[in-house]
C-alpha positions in Angstrom: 61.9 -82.1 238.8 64.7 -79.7 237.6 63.7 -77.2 235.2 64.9 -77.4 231.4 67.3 -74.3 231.6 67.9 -74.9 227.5 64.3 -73.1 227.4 65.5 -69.9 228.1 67.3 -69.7 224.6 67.7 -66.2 224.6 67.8 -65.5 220.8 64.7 -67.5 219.5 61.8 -65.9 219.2 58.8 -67.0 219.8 56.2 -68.6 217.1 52.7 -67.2 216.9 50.6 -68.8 219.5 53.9 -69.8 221.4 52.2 -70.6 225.3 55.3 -68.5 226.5 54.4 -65.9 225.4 54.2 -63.0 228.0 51.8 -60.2 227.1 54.1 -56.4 227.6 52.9 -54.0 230.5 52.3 -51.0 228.0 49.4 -48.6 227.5 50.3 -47.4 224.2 48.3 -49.3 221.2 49.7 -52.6 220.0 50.3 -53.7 216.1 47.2 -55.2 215.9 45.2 -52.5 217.6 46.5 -50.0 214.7 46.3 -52.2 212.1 42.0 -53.5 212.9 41.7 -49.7 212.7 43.0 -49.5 209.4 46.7 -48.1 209.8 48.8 -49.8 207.1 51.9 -49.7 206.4 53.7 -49.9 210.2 57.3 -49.6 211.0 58.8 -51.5 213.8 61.7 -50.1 215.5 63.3 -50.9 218.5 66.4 -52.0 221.0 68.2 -54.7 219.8 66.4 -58.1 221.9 63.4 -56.1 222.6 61.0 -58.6 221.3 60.3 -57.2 218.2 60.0 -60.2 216.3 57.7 -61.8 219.2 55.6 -58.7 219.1 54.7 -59.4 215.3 54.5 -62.7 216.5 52.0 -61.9 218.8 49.9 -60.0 216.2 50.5 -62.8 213.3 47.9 -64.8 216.1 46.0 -61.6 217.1 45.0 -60.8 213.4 44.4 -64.8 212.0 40.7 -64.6 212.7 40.0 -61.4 210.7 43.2 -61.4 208.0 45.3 -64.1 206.1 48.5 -62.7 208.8 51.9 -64.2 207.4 55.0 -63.5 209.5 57.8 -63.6 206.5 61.0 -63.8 208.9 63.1 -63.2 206.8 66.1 -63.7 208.5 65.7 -67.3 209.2 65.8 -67.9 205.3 68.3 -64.9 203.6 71.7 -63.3 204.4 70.4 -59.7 204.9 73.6 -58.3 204.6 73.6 -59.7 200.9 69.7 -59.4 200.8 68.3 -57.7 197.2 64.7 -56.4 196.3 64.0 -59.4 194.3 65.2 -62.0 196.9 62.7 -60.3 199.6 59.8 -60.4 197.4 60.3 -64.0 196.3 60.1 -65.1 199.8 57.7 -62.8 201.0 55.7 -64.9 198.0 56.9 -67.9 198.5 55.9 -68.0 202.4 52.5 -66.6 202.0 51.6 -69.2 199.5 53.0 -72.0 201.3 51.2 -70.4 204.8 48.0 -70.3 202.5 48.4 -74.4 201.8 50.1 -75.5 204.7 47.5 -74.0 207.5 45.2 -72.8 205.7 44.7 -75.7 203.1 43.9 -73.0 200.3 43.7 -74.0 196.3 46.4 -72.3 194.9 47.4 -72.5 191.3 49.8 -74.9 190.2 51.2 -72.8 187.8 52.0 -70.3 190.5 53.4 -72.7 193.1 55.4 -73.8 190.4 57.1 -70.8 189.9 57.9 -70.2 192.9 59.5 -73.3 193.3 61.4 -72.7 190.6 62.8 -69.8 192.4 63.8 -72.2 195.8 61.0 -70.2 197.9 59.0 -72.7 198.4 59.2 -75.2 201.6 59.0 -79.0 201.4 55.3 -80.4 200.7 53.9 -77.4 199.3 54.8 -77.1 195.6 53.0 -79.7 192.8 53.9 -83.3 193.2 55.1 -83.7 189.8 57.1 -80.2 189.0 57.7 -79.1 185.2 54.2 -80.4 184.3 52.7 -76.2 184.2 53.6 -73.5 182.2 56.2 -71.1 184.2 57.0 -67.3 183.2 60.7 -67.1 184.1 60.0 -63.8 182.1 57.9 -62.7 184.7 58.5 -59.8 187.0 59.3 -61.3 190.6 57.2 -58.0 192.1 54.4 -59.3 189.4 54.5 -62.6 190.4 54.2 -61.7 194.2 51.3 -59.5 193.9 49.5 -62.4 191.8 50.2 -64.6 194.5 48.6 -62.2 197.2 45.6 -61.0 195.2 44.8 -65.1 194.7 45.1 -66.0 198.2 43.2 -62.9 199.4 40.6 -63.8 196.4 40.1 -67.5 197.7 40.3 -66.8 201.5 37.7 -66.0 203.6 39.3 -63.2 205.6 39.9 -61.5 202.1 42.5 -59.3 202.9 46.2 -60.3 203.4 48.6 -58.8 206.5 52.6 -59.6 205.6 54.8 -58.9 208.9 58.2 -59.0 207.9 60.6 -59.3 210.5 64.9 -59.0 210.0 65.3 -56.1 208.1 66.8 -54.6 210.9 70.1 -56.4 210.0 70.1 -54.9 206.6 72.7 -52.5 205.2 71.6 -49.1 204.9 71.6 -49.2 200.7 70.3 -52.6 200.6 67.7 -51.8 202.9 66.1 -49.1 201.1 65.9 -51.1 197.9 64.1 -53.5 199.6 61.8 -50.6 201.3 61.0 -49.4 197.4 60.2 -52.9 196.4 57.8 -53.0 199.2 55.7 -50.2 198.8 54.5 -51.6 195.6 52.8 -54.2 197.6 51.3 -51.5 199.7 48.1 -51.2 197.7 47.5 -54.9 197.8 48.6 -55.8 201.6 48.5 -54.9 205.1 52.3 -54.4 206.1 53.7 -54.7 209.3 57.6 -54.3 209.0 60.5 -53.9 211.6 62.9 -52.1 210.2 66.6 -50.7 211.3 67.7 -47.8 213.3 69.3 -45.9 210.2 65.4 -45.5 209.1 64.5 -44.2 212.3 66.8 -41.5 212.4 68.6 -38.6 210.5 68.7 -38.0 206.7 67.9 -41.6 205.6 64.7 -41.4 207.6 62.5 -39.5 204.6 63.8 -42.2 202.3 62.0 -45.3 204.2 59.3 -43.6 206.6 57.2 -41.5 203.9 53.9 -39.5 204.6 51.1 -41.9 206.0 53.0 -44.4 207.3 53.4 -45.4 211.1 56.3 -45.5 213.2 56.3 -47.9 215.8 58.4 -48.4 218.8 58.8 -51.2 220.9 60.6 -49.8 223.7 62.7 -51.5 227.2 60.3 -52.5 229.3 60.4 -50.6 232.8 62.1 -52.1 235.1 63.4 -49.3 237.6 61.5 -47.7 240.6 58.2 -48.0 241.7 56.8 -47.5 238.0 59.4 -50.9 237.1 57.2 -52.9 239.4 54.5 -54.4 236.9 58.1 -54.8 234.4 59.9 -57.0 237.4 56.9 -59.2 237.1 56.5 -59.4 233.5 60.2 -60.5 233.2 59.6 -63.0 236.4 56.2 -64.5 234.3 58.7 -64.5 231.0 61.2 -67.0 233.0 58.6 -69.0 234.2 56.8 -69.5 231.0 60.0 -70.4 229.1 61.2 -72.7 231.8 57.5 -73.8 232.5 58.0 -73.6 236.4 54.9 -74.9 238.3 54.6 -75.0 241.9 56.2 -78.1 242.4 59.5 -76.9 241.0 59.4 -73.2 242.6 59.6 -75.2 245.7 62.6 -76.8 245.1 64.4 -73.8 244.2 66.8 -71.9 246.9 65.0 -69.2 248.4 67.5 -67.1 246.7 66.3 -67.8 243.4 62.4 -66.2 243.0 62.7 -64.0 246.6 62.5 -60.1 246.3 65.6 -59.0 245.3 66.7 -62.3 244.2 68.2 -63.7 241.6 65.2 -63.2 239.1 64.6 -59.7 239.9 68.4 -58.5 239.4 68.5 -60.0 236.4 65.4 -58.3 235.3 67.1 -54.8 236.5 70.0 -55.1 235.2 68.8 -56.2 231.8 67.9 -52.7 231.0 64.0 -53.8 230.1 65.3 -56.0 227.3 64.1 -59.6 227.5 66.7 -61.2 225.6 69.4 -59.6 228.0 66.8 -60.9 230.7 67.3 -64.7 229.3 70.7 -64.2 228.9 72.0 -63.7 231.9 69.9 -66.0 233.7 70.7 -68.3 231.1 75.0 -67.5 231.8 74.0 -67.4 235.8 72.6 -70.9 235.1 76.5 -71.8 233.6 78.1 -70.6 236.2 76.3 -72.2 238.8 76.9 -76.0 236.7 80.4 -75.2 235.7 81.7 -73.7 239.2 79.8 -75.2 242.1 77.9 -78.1 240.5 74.4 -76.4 241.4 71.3 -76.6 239.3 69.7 -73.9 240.3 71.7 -69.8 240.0 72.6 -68.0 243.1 73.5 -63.9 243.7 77.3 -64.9 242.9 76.3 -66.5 239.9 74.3 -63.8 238.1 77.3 -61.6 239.4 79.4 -63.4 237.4 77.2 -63.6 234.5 76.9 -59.4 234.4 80.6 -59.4 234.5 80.4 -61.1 231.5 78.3 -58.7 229.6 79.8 -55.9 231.0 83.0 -57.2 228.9 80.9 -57.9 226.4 79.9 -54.1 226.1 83.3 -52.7 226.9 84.8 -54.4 223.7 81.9 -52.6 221.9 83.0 -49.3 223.2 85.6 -46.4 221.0 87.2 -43.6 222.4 84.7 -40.8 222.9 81.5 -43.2 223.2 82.1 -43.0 227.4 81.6 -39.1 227.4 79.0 -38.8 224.8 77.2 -41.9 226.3 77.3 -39.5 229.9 76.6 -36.5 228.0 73.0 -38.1 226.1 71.6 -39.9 229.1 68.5 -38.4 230.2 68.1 -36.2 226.7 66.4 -37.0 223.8 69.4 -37.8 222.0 69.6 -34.6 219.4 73.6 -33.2 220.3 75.0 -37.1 220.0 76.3 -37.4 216.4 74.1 -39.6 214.1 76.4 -42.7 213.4 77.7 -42.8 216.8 74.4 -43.3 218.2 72.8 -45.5 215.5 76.5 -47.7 216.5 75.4 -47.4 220.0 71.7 -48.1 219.3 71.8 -51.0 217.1 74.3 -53.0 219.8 72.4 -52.1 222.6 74.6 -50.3 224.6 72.2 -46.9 224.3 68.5 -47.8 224.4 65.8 -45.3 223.8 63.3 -45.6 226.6 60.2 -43.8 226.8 59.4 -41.8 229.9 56.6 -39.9 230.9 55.5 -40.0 227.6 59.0 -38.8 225.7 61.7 -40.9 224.4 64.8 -40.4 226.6 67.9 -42.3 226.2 69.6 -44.3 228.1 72.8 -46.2 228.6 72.4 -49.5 229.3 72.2 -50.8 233.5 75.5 -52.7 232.9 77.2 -50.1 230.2 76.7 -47.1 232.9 78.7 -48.9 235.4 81.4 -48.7 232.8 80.9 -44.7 232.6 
């Protein structure tokens, strides 16, 4: 049996308790390690495709035992380049109530769900069968009405305390973002947050006005996939692919010795992906293409994950303005201090610099298939 290449899909994260997923060879603490120990509010930051959004994933499962853990991706519901503080609270609402019916079968007030119905939040099944029947406060505050909703579910849970990971802010303007960063930190006395947020906060000026005292930066950086120290990150990328793609032995056997041999076609992907497991699925993904589309095999050779870098390297030239080659030359290996801030949040945000961390520092990096550009 072939394998169903349309599992790769590069740019869909996984769902908490997803079978795919692929536990990250890292030392460093994990979400969920800082937030048992009591560190709230965290901020994600990382590489565009880094698996952000399956690391809070990941943690949404890690937590469920000991916290009501609602991953809020907002992104799959709002346009964040039109996002506003009131639309991100209303859905931050409106998914933790309907997570607290849904899964966890919790007796929330009518009146409430109502509400939020009122305001389109709410998903199919969830709000009362027979809508207009209970009082509703269109009067109300919408960060009033969301902290209601959290203190009842945390009130009539069993876990009695209430983790929101928000994931897509990341794609937020740098204005719009920081509205939404105020209206969350009036949550921050009545939740556990978990929040990836974009590169602008990271970095320069804009930083103070989204990372304040107490709270937690945390990246999620390429995995390493270079050297002898890349070893462990060759075969966490090999285990991703087979996960997705659900390979057993059967099917490894019928795939060209090519394909899963050292130095084969899933190792060169994973090297020249930088340590970034959507650029990892994508080009096995476009190798997969190429081998359908030009020789009418099902399974990727060398020539066809050549073709499929040559594609990205295209990809990243387009992205590229004059000056970006030099400074790109000039920053790799440094920290990135003498690059000027909105070239390198540019470069950052599309992938074409990542920020690695090595030997305990972060150093940055162009990307495998940017550098042979340079």
């Amino acid at each position: 049996m072939l394998p169903d290449w349309s599992r790769l899909a590069p740019n869909r994260p996984l769902d908490p308790g997803d079978v795919a997923y692929v536990p990250r060879p890292m030392d460093a603490p994990r979400i969920p390690d800082w937030i048992l120990t009591g560190r709230s509010p965290l901020l994600v930051v990382g590489p565009v495709g880094v698996g952000k959004s399956t690391e809070l994933a990941f943690a949404a499962q890690a937590l469920k035992d000991s916290r009501i853990a609602c991953l809020v991706p907002l992104d799959r519901f709002e346009n964040m380049r039109t996002l506003t503080a009131e639309q991100a609270l209303l859905r931050v609402a409106g998914r933790l109530a309907y997570v607290a019916v849904r899964a966890l079968h919790l007796p929330i007030t009518p009146a409430l769900l109502d509400e939020l119905d009122m305001y389109g939040v709410l998903a199919g099944g969830v709000a009362p069968k027979v809508t207009g029947m209970f009082p509703v406060r269109s009067e109300r505050d919408v960060g009033d009405l969301a902290i209601l909703v959290i203190r009842e579910i945390a009130r009539k849970s069993t876990q009695g305390r209430v983790t929101l990971l928000i994931d897509g802010l990341e794609k937020t303007p740098p204005e719009p973002a920081r509205l939404v960063f105020d209206a969350l930190e009036g949550l921050h006395s009545e939740v556990e947050i978990v929040v990836v947020v974009p590169w602008h906060a990271a970095y320069g000026p804009g930083a103070e006005t989204v990372i304040v005292p107490g709270e937690k930066l945390v990246v999620v950086p390429p995995v390493e996939v270079e050297g002898q120290a890349g070893t462990a990150g060759v075969e966490f990328f090999r285990n991703v692919a087979a996960r997705r793609l659900r390979l057993d032995e059967a099917t490894i056997a019928q795939a060209p010795d090519t394909f899963g041999a050292p130095g084969g076609v899933l190792d060169t992907c994973a090297r020249l992906s930088g340590g970034i497991p959507r650029s990892f699925l994508q080009l096995l993904a476009d190798a997969v293409s190429y081998a359908r589309i030009l020789d009418g095999k099902d399974w990727p050779e060398p020539v066809h994950v050549a073709q499929a870098v040559a594609d990205q390297r295209e990809s990243f030239r387009r992205l590229l303005t004059p000056g970006d080659d030099d400074a790109l030359r000039s920053v790799d290996g440094k920290d990135g201090r003498n690059m000027a801030l909105e070239q390198k949040l540019r470069l950052l945000a599309h992938g074409v610099l990542l920020e690695r961390h090595e030997k305990g520092q972060p150093v940055m990096r162009p990307h495998p298939i940017v550098k042979s550009l340079l």
